[in-house]
C-alpha positions as CSV (number, residue, x, y, z in Angstrom):
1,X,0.0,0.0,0.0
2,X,1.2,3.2,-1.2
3,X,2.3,5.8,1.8
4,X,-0.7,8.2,0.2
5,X,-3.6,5.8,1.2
6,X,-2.3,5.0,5.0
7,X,-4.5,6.3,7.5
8,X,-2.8,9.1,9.4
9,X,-1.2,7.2,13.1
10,X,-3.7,8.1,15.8
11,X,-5.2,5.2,18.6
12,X,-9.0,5.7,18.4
13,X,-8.6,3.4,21.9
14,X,-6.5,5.4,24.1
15,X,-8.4,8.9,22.4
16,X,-11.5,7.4,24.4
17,X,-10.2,5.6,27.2
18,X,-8.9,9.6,28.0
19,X,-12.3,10.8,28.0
20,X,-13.8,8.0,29.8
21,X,-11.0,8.9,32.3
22,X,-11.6,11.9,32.4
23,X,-15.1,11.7,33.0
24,X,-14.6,9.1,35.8
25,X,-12.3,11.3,37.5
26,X,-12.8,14.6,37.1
27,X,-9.4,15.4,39.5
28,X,-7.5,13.7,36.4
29,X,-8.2,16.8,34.2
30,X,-6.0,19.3,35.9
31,X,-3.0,16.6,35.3
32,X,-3.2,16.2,31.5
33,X,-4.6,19.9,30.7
34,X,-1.3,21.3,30.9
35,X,-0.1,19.1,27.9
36,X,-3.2,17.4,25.9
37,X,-4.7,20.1,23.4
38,X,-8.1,19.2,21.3
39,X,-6.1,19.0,18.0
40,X,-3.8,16.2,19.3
41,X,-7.0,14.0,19.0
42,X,-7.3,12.4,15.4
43,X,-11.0,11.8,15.7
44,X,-13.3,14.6,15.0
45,X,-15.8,13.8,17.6
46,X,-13.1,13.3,20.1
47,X,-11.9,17.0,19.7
48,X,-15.5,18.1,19.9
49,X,-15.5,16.3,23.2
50,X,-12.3,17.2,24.7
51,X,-13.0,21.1,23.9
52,X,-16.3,20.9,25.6
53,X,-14.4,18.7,29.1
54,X,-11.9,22.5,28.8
55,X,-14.5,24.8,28.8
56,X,-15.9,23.3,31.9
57,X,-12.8,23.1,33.4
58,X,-12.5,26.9,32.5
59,X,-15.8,27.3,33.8
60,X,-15.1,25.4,37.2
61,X,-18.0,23.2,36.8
62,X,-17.4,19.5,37.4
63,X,-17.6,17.7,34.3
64,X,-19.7,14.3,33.5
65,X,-22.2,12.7,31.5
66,X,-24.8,15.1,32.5
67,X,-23.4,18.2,32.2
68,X,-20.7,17.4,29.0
69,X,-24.3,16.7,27.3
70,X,-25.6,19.4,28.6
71,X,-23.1,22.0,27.4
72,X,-23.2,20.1,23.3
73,X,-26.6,20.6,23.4
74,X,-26.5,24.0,24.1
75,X,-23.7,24.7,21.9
76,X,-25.3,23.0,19.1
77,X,-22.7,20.3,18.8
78,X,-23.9,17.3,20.4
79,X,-24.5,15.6,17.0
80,X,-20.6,16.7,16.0
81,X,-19.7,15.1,19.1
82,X,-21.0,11.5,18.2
83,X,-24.3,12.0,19.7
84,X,-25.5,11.2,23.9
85,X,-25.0,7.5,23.0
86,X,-21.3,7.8,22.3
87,X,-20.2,10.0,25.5
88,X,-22.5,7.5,27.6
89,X,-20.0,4.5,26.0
90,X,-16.6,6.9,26.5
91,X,-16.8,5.4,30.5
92,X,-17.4,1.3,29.4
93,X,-14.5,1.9,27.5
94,X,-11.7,2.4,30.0
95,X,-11.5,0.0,33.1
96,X,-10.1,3.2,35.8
97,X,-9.2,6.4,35.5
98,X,-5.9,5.3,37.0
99,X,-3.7,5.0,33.8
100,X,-5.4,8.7,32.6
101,X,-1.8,10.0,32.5
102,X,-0.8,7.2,30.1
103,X,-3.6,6.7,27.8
104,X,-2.8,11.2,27.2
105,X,0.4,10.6,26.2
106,X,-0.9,8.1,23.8
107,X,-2.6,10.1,22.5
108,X,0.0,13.3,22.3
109,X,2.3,10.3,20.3
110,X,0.3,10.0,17.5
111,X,-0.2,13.7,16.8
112,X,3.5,14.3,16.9
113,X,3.6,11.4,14.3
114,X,0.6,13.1,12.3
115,X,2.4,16.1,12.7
116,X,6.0,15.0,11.7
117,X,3.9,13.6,8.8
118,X,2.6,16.6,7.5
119,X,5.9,19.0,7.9
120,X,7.6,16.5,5.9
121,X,5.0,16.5,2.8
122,X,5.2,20.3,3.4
123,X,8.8,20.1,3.2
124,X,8.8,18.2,-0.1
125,X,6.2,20.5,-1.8
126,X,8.6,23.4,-0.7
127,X,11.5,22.0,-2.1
128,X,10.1,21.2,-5.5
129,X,9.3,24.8,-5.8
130,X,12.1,26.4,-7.6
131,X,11.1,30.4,-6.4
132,X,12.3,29.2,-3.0
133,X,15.6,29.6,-1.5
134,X,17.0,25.9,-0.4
135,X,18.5,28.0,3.0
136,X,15.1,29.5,3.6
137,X,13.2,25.8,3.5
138,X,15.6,24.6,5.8
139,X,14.8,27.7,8.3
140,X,10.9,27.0,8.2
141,X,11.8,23.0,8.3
142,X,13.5,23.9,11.5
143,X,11.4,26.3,12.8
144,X,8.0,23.7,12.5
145,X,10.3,21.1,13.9
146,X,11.3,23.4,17.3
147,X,7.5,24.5,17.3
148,X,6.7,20.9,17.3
149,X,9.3,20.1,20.4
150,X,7.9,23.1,22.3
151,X,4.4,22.1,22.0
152,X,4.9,19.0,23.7
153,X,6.4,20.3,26.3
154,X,4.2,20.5,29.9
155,X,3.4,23.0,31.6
156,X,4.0,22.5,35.4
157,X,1.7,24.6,38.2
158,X,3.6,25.2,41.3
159,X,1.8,26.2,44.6
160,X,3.9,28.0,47.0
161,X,3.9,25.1,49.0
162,X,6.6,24.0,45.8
163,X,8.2,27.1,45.6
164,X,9.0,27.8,49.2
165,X,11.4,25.0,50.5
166,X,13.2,25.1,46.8
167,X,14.1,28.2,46.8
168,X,15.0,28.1,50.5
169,X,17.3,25.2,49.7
170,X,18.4,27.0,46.7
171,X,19.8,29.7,49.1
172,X,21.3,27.5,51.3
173,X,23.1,25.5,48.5
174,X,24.6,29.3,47.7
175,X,25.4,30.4,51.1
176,X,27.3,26.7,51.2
177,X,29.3,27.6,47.9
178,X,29.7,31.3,46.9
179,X,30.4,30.4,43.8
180,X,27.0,29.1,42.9
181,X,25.2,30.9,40.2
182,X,21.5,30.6,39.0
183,X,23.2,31.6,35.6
184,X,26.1,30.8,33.5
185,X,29.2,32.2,35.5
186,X,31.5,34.7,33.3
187,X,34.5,33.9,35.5
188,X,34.7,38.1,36.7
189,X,33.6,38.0,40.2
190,X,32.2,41.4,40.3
191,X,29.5,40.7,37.7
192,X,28.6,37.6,38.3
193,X,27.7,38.4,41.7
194,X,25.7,41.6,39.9
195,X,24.1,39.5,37.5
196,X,24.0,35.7,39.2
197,X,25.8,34.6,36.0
198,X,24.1,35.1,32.5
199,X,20.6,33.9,32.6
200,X,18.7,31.3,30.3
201,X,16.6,32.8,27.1
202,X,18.4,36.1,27.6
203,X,20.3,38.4,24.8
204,X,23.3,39.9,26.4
205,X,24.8,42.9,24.9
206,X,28.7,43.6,24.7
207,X,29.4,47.4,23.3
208,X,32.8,48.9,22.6
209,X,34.9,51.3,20.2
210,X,37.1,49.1,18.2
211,X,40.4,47.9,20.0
212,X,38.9,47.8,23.1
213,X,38.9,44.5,23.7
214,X,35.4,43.0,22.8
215,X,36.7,40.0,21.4
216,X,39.3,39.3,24.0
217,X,36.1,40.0,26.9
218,X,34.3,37.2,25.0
219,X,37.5,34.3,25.1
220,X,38.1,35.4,28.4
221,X,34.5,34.1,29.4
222,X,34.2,31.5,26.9
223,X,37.7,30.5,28.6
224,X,36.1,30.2,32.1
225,X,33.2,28.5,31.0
226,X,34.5,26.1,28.6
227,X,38.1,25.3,29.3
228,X,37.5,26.0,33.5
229,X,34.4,24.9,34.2
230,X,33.7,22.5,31.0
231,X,30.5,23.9,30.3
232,X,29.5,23.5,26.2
233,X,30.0,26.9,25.0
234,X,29.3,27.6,21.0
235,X,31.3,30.7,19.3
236,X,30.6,32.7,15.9
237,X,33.7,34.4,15.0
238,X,32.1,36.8,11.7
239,X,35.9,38.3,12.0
240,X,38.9,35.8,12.9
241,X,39.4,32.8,11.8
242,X,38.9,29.3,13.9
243,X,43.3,29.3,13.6
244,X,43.2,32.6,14.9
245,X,40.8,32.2,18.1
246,X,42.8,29.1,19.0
247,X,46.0,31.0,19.1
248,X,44.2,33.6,21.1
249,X,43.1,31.2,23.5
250,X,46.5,28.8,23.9
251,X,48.2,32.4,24.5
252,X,45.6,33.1,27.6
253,X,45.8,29.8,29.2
254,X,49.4,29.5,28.7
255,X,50.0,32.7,29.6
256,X,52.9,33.0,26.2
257,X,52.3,36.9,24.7
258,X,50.5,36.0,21.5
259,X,53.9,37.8,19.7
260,X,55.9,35.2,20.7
261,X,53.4,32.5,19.8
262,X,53.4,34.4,16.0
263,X,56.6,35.2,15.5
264,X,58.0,31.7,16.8
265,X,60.5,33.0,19.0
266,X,59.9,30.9,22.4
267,X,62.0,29.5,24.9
268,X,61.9,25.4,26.5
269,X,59.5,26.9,29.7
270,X,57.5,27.9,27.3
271,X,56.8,24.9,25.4
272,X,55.8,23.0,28.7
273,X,53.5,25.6,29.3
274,X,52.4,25.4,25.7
275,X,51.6,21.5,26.1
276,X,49.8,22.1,29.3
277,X,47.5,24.3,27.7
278,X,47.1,22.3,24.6
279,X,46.1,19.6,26.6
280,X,43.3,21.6,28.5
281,X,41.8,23.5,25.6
282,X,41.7,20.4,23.1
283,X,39.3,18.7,25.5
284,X,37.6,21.8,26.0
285,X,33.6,21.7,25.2
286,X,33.9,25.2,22.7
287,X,32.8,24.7,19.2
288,X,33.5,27.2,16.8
289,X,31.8,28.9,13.4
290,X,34.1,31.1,11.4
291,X,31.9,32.0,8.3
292,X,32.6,35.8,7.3
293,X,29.2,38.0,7.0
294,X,27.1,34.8,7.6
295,X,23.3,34.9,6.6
296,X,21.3,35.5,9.7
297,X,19.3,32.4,8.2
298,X,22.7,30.2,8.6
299,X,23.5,31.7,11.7
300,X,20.1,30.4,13.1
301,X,20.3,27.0,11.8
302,X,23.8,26.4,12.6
303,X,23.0,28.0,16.5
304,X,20.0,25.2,16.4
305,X,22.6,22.1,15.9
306,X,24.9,23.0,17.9
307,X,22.0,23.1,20.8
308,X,21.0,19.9,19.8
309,X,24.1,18.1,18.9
310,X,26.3,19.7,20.9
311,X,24.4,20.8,24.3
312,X,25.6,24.0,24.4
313,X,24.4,26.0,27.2
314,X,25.4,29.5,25.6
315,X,26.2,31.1,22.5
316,X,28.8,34.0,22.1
317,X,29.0,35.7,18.5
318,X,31.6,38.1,17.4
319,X,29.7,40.5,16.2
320,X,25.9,41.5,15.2
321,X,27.2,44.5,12.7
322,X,29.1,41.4,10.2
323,X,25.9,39.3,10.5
324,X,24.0,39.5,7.0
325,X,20.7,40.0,6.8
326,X,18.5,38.5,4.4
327,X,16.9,41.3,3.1
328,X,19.4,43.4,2.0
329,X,18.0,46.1,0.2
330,X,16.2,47.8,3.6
331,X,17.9,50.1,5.2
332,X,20.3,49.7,7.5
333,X,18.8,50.2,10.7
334,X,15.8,47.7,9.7
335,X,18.3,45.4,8.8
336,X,19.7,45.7,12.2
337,X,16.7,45.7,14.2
338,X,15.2,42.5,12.2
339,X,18.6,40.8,13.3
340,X,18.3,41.4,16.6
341,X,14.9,40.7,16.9
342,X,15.6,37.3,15.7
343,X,18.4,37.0,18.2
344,X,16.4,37.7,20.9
345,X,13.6,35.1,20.0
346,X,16.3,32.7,18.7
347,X,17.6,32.9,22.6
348,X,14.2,32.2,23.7
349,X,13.9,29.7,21.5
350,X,16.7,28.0,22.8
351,X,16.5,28.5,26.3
352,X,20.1,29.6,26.5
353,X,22.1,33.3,26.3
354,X,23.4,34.6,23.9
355,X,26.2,37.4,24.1
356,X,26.7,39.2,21.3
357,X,29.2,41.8,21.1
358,X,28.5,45.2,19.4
359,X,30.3,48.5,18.5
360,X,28.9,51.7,19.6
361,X,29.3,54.7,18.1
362,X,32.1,57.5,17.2
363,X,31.1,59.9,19.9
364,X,32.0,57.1,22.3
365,X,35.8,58.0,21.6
366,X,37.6,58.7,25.2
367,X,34.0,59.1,26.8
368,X,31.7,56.5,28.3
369,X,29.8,54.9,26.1
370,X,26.1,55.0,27.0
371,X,22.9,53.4,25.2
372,X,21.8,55.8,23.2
373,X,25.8,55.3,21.1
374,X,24.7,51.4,20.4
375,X,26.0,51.2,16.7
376,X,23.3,49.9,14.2
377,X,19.2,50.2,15.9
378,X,17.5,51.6,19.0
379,X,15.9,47.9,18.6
380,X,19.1,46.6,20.1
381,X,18.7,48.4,23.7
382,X,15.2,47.8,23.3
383,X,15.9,43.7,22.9
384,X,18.8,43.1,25.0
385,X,17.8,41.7,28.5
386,X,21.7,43.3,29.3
387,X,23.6,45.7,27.9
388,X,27.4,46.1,29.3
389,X,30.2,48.7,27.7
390,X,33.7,47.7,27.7
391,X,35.3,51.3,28.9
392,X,39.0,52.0,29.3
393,X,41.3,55.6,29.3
394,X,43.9,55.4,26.3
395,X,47.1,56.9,27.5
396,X,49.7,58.0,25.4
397,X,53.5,56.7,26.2
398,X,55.7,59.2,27.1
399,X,59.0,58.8,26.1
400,X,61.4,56.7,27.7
401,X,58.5,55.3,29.7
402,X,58.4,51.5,30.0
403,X,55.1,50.0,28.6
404,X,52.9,48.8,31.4
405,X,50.9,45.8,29.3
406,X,48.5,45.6,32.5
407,X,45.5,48.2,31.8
408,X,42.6,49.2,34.0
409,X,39.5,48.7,32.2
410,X,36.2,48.8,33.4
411,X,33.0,47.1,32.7
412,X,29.5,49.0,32.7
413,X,26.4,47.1,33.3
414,X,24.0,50.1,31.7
415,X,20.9,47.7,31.2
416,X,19.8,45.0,33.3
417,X,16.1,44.1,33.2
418,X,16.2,42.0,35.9
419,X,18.8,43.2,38.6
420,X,20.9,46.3,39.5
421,X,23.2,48.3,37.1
422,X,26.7,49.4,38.3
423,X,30.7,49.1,37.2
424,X,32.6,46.3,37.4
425,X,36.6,47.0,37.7
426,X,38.5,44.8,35.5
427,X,42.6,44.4,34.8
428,X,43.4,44.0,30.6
429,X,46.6,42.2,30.0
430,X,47.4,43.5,26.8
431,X,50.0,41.1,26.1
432,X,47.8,37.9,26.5
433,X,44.5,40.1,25.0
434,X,42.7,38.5,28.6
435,X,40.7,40.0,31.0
436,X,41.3,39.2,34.6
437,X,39.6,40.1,37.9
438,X,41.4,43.0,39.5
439,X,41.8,41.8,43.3
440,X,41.1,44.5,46.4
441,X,44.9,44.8,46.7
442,X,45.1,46.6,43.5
443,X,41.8,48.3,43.8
C-alpha cells in the first residue's frame, strides 16, 4: 500500500479511554490539561469532546455525562460530538481512571507522528518549488520542527507550598558555595555576583569602540566556562578565523604573549607551558563557526545544531554588525533591528544566552559609552535583556616610559532588566589580549 492511502497514526482506543477517564475522575483533568490540546486528537468527535471537558474546566463546573451533554446541546454540537450515545459509551471503554496519564500521552504520540507527517510532505512540496531559496526551506523545516518540540512540552503549576522549600534550599546551596550561580558564570567575580551569572533565554549585549577588547572580553568568558568549568559553550567568530581564536586562546591559558606565539620566537619553559594548555583547551567543550558575514538564516540553523548536537548551554557571536541579513535592500537600521529581533527570540527559542558583542558609536571615543551610542538600531537596547560597555582611558607613552601591558579597564552594566546596574573594575593584560579580575589589593 502506497504511503498516500495509509491512514494518518492516531489510537481511536487510548483517544476514548482519555475521556472515559476523564469523566470518571474529574481530579485527572487538571494533570493532563497542561499538555493534551483538542487538536492532538485524530478523531473529530473526540476533539468536539475534549473542547467541551476545557470549557468546563474553564468554567469550574465539574464535568460528567450530564453536564458534558448538557453543554453540546447548548452549543449546538452534540451531534458533532457522536451523539448522547457515544459519551454514555466513553466510560465502558476504560476499566479506571488510574492509567489517565498514560492513555494522554498516547494520545499526544500519534499527533506528533501526524504532525511530523505533515511537515515532511510540506517540506517536499517546498522543495520542489524552484522560487524558494533551499536555505530558507531549511529555516521553516527547523522552525516547524522546534515548534513541534515546544508544543509537547508540559506545563508545570507550582503552589507555594513548591516554591517555598526550593528556593529556600536554593539559598542554602549558595550560602554553602559562593560560587554558585542561578546563571552561566562569566568567570569576573564582580559581575557575576551583579548579575548571578548570565541567565537562560536572555540576549546579552557587549558594546565597545574598536580595540577595546570585545573579542578578548568574549574568550576570556568563553575561557572560564568552557576550558574552566567544562561547560558547552558555542562561538561565531564573523571576523577571525577558527586558527586565529585558537591562538588567542593557547596564549591566555598558557600565559605566552600571543607575539611570541606568531613570531616563533619561544624558549623550552615555554613549550611545557604550551603543552599544558594544549592539553586543557583540546578537550575543551567550545565549538567554533568562522563564516565571514554569515546569513542570519545560517547563523540560526547552525546555532539550532549546535543546541541539539552539541548541548551548548550559551552562545557568544563576534559581532551582530558582520551578521548579514536577508533582506538586504532595507535600510540599514531595519536590517539591524530584524537581526536582533531574531536573536532575541532565537535565545528564547533555545532556552540559552546569547552574548553578542556590538560596537557603539564614534562619539563614544575617550567618553563612556552610553545606550543611546549602540552602533546599528535603538531595537538593540530595546531587545537586549543586558547591555554592558567595555570602557578604558587610552594613555599616550611618554617617552622613555616603559610599557605597562596591564590596563585598568572597566566594565558597565547600563541595562539590566532583571537586577541592578553598576561598574565592574577589571585588569586588561594586553599582552595575552585577557581579562582578569582586579583583586582588592590593586583596587
Amino acid at each position: 500500500m502506497e504511503l498516500k492511502d495509509k491512514i494518518p497514526p492516531h489510537n481511536q482506543e487510548a483517544e476514548q479511554a482519555t475521556l472515559g477517564a476523564m469523566l470518571l475522575d474529574w481530579g485527572a483533568v487538571s494533570d493532563i490539561v497542561t499538555y493534551l490540546r483538542a487538536d492532538n486528537f485524530y478523531d473529530q468527535r473526540n476533539q468536539t469532546i475534549y473542547e467541551a471537558l476545557m470549557s468546563l474546566f474553564s468554567s469550574g463546573v465539574k464535568g460528567d455525562l450530564l453536564t458534558l451533554i448538557d453543554t453540546l446541546t447548548k452549543t449546538g454540537k452534540l451531534q458533532e460530538a457522536g451523539g448522547a450515545a457515544y459519551i454514555s459509551s466513553l466510560t465502558d471503554t476504560v476499566p479506571t481512571s488510574a492509567n489517565v496519564d498514560y492513555y494522554a500521552r498516547i494520545v499526544q504520540d500519534q499527533s506528533t507522528r501526524r504532525n511530523l507527517i505533515k511537515i515532511s510532505s510540506e517540506i517536499k512540496a517546498d522543495s520542489f518549488d524552484e522560487t524558494k531559496e533551499s536555505r530558507g526551506i531549511l529555516e521553516e523545516a527547523e522552525q516547524k520542527i522546534f515548534r513541534l518540540t515546544d508544543l509537547n512540552q508540559s506545563t508545570q503549576v507550582y503552589s507555594m507550598k513548591d516554591v517555598v522549600p526550593k528556593t529556600i534550599q536554593l539559598i542554602d546551596t549558595r550560602y554553602k558555595n559562593k560560587d554558585s550561580y542561578s546563571g552561566i558564570p562569566s568567570g569576573f567575580m564582580q559581575l557575576d555576583s551583579m548579575t548571578s551569572g548570565f541567565q537562560n533565554s536572555e540576549m546579552i549585549i557587549v558594546g565597545a569602540r574598536p580595540s577595546m577588547g570585545k573579542t578578548a572580553l568574549a574568550l576570556s568568558m568563553m575561557q572560564h566556562i568552557a576550558i574552566d568549568k567544562k561547560i558547552p559553550c558555542g562561538f561565531f567568530s564573523l571576523e577571525m578565523s577558527a586558527e586565529q581564536i585558537g591562538q588567542r586562546l593557547l596564549s591566555q591559558v598558557a600565559r605566552i604573549p600571543g607575539t611570541k606565539l606568531r613570531s616563533g620566537m619561544l624558549k623550552t619553559e615555554d613549550f611545557t607551558k604550551l603543552q599544558d594548555a594544549a592539553g586543557a583547551c583540546y578537550n575543551a567543550p567550545l565549538y567554533m563557526v568562522d563564516t565571514p558575514n554569515m546569513k542570519l538564516l545560517d547563523l540560526r540553523a547552525m546555532a539550532r545544531r549546535m543546541r541539539v548536537n552539541q548541548k551548548v548551554q550559551i552562545i557568544f557571536i563576534d559581532y551582530i554588525g558582520l551578521i548579514t541579513s536577508e533582506n538586504e535592500d532595507a535600510p540599514v537600521y531595519e536590517q539591524q533591528s530584524a537581526i536582533s529581533k531574531s536573536l532575541k527570540s532565537l535565545a528564547r527559542e533555545l532556552e540559552i544566552p546569547i552574548v553578542v558583542l556590538c560596537q557603539v558609536a564614534r562619539t563614544a571615543e575617550g567618553n563612556e559609552p552610553n545606550l543611546a551610542e549602540l552602533r546599528g538600531s535603538g531595537s538593540i537596547e530595546q531587545d537586549a535583556d543586558m547591555v554592558i560597555f567595555i570602557h578604558g582611558e587610552k594613555k599616550k607613552q611618554t617617552e622613555g616610559e616603559e610599557y605597562n601591558p596591564v590596563q585598568d579597564r572597566k566594565l558597565i552594566v547600563a541595562k539590566q532588566r532583571n537586577g541592578p546596574i553598576g561598574d565592574v573594575e577589571l585588569l586588561f593584560i594586553s599582552s595575552y589580549t585577557k581579562f582578569e579580575n582586579k583583586s582588592r589589593e590593586q583596587g
